[in-house]
C-alpha positions as CSV (number, residue, x, y, z in Angstrom):
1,X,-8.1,16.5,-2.4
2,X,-6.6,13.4,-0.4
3,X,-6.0,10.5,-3.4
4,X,-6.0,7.1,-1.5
5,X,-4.5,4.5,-3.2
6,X,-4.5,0.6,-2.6
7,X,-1.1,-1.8,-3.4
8,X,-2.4,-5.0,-3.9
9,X,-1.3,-8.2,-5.5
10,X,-1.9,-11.8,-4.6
11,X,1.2,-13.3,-5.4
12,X,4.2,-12.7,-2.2
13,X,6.9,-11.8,-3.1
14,X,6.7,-9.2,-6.0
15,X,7.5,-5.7,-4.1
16,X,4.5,-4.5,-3.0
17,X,5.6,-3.5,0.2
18,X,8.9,-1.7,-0.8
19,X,6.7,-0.4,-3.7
20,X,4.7,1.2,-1.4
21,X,7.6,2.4,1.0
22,X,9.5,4.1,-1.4
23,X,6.8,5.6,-3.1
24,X,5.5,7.6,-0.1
25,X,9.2,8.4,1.4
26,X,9.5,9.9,-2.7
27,X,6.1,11.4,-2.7
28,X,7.5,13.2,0.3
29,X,11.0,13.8,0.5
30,X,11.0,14.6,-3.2
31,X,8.0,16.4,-3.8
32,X,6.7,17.9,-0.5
33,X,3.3,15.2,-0.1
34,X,1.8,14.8,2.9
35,X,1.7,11.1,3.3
36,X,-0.1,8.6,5.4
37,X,1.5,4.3,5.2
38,X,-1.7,2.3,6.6
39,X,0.1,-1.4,6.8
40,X,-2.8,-4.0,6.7
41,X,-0.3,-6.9,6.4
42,X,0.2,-9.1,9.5
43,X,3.4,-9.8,8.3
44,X,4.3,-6.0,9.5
45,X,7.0,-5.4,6.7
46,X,5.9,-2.1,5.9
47,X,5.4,-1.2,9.4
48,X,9.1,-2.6,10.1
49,X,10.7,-0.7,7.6
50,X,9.1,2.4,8.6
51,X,9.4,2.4,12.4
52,X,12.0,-0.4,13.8
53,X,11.1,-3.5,15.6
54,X,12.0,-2.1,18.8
55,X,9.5,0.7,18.3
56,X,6.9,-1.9,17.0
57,X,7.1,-3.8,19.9
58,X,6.6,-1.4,22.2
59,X,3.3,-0.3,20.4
60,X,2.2,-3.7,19.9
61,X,2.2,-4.5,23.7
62,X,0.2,-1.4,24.2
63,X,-2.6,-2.0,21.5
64,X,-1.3,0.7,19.7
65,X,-1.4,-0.9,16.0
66,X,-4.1,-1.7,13.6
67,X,-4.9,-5.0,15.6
68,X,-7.2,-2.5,18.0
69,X,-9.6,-0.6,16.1
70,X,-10.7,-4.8,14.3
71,X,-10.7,-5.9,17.8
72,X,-12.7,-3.0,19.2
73,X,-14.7,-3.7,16.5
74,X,-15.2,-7.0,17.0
75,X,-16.5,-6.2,20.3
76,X,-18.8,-3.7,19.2
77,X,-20.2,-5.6,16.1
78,X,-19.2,-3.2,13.6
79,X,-20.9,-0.3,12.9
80,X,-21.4,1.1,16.8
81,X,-17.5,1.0,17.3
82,X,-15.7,4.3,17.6
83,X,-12.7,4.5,17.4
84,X,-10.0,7.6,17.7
85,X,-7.7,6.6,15.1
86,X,-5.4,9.7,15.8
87,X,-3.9,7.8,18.4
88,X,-2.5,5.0,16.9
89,X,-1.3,7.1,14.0
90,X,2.5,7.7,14.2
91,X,4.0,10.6,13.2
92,X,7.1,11.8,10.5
93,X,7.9,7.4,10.8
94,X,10.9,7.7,7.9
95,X,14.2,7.2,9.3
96,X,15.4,9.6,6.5
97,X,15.7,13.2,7.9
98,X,14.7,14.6,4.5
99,X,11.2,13.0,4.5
100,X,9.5,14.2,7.5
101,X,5.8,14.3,6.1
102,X,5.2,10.1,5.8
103,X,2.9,9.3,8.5
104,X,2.1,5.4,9.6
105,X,-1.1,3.4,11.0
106,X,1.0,0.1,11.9
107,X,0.0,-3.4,12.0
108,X,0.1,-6.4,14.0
109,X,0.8,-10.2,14.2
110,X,-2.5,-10.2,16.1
111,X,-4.4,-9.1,12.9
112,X,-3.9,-12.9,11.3
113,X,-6.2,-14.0,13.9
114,X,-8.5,-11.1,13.6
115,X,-8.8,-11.8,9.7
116,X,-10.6,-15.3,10.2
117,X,-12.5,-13.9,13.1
118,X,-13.8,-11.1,11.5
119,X,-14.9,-13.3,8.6
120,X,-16.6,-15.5,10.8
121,X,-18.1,-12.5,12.9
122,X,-21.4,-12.5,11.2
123,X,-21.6,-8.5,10.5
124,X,-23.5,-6.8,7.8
125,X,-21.3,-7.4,4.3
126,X,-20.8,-3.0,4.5
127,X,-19.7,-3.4,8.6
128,X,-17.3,-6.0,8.1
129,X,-15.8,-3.9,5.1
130,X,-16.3,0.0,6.6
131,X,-14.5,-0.8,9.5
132,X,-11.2,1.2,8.8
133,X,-13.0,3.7,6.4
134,X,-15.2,4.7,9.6
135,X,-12.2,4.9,11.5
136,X,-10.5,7.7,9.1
137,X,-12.7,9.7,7.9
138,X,-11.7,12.4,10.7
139,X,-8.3,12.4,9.7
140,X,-8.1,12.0,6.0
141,X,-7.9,15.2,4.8
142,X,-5.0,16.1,7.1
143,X,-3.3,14.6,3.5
144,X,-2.4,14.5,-0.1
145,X,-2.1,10.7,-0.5
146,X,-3.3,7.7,1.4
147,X,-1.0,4.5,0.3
148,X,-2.7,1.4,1.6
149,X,-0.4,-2.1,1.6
150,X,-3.1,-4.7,1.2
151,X,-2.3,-8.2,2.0
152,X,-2.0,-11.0,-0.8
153,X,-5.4,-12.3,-0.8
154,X,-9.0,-10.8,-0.9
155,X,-10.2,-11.6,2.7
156,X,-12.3,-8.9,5.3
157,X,-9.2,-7.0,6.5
158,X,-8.0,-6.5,2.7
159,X,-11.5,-5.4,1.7
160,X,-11.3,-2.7,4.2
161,X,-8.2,-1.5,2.3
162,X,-10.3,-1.9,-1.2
163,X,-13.4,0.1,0.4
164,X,-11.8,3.2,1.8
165,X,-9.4,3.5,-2.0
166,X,-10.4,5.7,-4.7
167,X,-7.8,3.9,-7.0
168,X,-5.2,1.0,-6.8
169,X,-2.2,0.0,-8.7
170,X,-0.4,-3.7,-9.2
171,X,3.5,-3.9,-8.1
172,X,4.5,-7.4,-10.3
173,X,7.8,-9.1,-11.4
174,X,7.4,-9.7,-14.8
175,X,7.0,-13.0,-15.1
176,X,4.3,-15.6,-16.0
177,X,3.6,-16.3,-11.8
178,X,3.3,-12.9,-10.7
179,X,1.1,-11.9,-13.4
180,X,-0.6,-14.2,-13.7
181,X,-3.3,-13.1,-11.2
182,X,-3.9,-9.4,-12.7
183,X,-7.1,-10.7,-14.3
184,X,-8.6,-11.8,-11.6
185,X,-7.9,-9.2,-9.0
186,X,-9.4,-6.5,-11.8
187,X,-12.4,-8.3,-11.9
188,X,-12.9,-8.8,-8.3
189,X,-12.1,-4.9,-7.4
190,X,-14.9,-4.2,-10.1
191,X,-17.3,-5.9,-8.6
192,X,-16.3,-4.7,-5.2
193,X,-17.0,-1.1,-6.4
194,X,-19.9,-2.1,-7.8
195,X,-21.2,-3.8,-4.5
196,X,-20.3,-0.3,-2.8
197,X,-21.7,2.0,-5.1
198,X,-18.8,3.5,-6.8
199,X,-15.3,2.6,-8.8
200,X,-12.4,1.6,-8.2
201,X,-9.7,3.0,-10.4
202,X,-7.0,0.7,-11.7
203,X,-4.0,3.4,-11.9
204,X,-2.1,0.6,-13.5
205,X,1.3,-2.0,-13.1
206,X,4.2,-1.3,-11.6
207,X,7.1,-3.7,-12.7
208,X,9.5,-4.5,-10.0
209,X,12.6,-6.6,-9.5
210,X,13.3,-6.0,-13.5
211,X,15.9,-7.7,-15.1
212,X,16.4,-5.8,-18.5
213,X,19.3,-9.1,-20.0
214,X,16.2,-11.4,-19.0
215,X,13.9,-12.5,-22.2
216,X,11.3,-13.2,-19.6
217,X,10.9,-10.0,-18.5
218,X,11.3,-8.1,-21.4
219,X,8.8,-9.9,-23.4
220,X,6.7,-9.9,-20.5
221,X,6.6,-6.4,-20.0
222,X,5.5,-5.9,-23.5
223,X,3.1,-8.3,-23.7
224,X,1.4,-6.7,-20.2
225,X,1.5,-3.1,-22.4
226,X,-0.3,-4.9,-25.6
227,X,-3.0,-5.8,-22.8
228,X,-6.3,-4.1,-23.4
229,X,-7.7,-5.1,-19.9
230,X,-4.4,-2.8,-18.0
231,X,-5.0,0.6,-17.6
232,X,-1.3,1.5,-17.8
233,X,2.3,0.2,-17.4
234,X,4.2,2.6,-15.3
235,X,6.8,3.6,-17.8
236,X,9.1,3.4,-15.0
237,X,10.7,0.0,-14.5
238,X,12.5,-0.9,-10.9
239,X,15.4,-3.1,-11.2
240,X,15.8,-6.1,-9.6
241,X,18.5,-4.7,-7.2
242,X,20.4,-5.2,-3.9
243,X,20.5,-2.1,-2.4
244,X,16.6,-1.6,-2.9
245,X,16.4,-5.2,-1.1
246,X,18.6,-3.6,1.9
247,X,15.9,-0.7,1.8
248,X,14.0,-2.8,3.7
249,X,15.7,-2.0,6.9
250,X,15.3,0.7,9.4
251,X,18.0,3.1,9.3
252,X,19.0,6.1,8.2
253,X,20.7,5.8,5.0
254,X,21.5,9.4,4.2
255,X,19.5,10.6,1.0
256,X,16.9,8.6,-0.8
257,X,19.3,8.4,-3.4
258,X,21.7,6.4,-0.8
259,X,18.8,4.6,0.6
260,X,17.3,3.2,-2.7
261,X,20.9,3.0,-5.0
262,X,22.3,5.7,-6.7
263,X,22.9,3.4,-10.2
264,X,19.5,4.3,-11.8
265,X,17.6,2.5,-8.8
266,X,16.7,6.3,-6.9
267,X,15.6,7.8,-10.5
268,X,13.5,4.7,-11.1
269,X,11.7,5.4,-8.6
270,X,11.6,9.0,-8.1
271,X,9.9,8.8,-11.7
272,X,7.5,6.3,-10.7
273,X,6.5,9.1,-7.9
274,X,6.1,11.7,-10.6
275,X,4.4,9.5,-12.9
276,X,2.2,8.1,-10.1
277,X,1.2,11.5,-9.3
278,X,0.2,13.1,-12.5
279,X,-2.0,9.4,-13.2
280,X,-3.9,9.8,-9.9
281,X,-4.6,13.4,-10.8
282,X,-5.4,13.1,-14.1
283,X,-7.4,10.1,-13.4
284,X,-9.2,11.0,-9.7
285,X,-9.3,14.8,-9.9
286,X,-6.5,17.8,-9.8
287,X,-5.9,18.7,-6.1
C-alpha cells in the first residue's frame, strides 16, 4: 500500500521543505522505503536540494519538470490531457550513496505563471484539481510513500497536492506566527475532502527549528499538545540547527548522520521517520 502524504503550511519559512527532504532520504536510507519527492513549489528548494542546479537546469530547458504536465494540461483543458509522467520522474536523486530508493518529480520557475493561469483557465473545479493525480496513477504503486511539498498557500497547483494525499502533516516553528495558521488550513483540507468525496488525514505537527532555552517555544509546544483540534505532536522535536540549514545543499555529505548533524539533529529525525511511519500505518492502513 503506497501512503501519500502532503507537507503543507502557509507560513514560509518554517521547514517544510527540509522536513520533507530528510524525511524521505530517512524513510530510505534508514529504513529501506521506496520513496517518491513531488516538489510543487516554484521556488524549487526541494528540487534543488535533491538534484543540483546544474542538473535542474538542464531539465528545465527541456520541459522536463512539473511545469509540463500543467502546461500540457492547459492546452488540453484538463481532463483529455495525457501525460507520461515516467519521464519526467528522476531516479535514486539523493546525493547520499546510502539512500538510493528517493525518487523526484521536480519543479519549475515556470509553475508561478502556470498557478494564476490555471486558476483563471475556467476548467471543471475536479480538472483543475485531478490534474497531477491523473498523471500518477500509473506509477504510484511502484512505492511505499509519496511525500508531496505543497506550496504556502491554497491555490490550484497546491490543491492538486491536497487531491492526490491520503494524509498530511504541518512542519511549524513554535511560535505564535507559524502557528498561527493550523486552524485554518485544517478546516480548509476538511472541506477539500469533503468536496472530493473522501478525508484527508491530519497525521499531525512537526516542530522544527526548536529552541529548547526559548520560553516561546517550550510553552508553545505544549500549548499545541493541550489542543483538541491537532491530531498529534510528533514527539520528535528538530532543533533549530546549522548543520540541518547546510542540509539544504547538494552534496554528498557522507552518512545522514554527517549530512543532518551528529549532536542529536540525525536522531531527531530518524525518529520522526519511525514515528511518521507507524502514524501513517496505524492511521491509513498496514502495508
Amino acid at each position: 500500500m503506497t501512503h501519500v502524504v502532503a507537507t503543507i503550511n502557509l507560513k514560509g519559512g518554517v521547514g517544510k521543505t527540509t522536513t520533507t527532504a530528510a524525511l524521505g532520504e530517512m524513510l530510505s536510507g534508514e529504513f529501506g522505503q521506496r520513496v517518491l519527492l513531488i516538489d510543487l513549489d516554484p521556488q524549487t528548494n526541494l528540487t534543488m536540494m535533491m538534484i543540483g542546479e546544474s542538473r535542474w537546469g538542464e531539465l528545465d530547458s527541456q520541459s522536463l519538470t512539473l511545469a509540463a504536465l500543467f502546461e500540457g494540461a492547459m492546452s488540453a483543458g484538463g481532463s483529455a490531457f495525457e501525460f507520461d509522467v515516467s519521464s519526467i520522474i528522476q531516479r535514486a536523486v539523493s546525493p547520499l550513496r546510502k539512500v538510493r530508493t528517493v525518487d523526484l518529480l521536480p519543479s519549475s520557475l515556470k509553475m508561478i505563471g502556470l498557478q494564476e493561469r490555471i486558476a483563471g483557465a475556467g476548467f471543471v473545479s475536479n480538472d483543475s484539481t485531478g490534474i497531477l493525480l491523473r498523471a500518477l496513477k500509473p506509477v504510484i504503486d511502484q512505492y511505499d510513500y509519496v511525500l508531496i511539498d505543497c506550496p504556502p498557500n491554497l491555490e490550484t497547483i497546491t490543491l492538486n497536492g491536497l487531491r492526490c494525499a491520503d494524509a498530511y502533516i504541518i512542519p511549524t516553528i513554535p511560535d505564535v506566527m507559524s502557528t498561527y495558521g493550523i486552524g485554518p488550513v485544517q478546516e480548509r483540507i476538511a472541506q477539500f475532502g469533503e468536496r472530493w468525496g473522501r478525508p484527508i488525514v491530519e497525521l499531525g505537527v512537526v516542530i522544527t527549528k526548536y529552541r529548547k532555552a526559548s520560553p516561546v517555544h517550550r510553552n508553545t509546544v505544549d500549548d499545541l499538545n493541550r489542543r483538541r483540534d491537532i491530531t498529534m505532536v510528533f514527539p520528535s522535536l528538530i532543533p533549530e540547527a546549522n548543520q540541518i540549514a547546510a542540509a539544504a545543499e547538494y552534496a554528498d555529505f557522507g552518512t545522514l548522520r554527517q549530512k543532518y548533524g551528529a549532536e542529536g539533529q540525525f536522531t531527531a529525525l530518524r525518529d520522526l521517520a519511525q514515528d511518521f511511519m507507524a502514524t501513517a500505518k496505524v492511521r491509513l492502513g498496514w502495508a
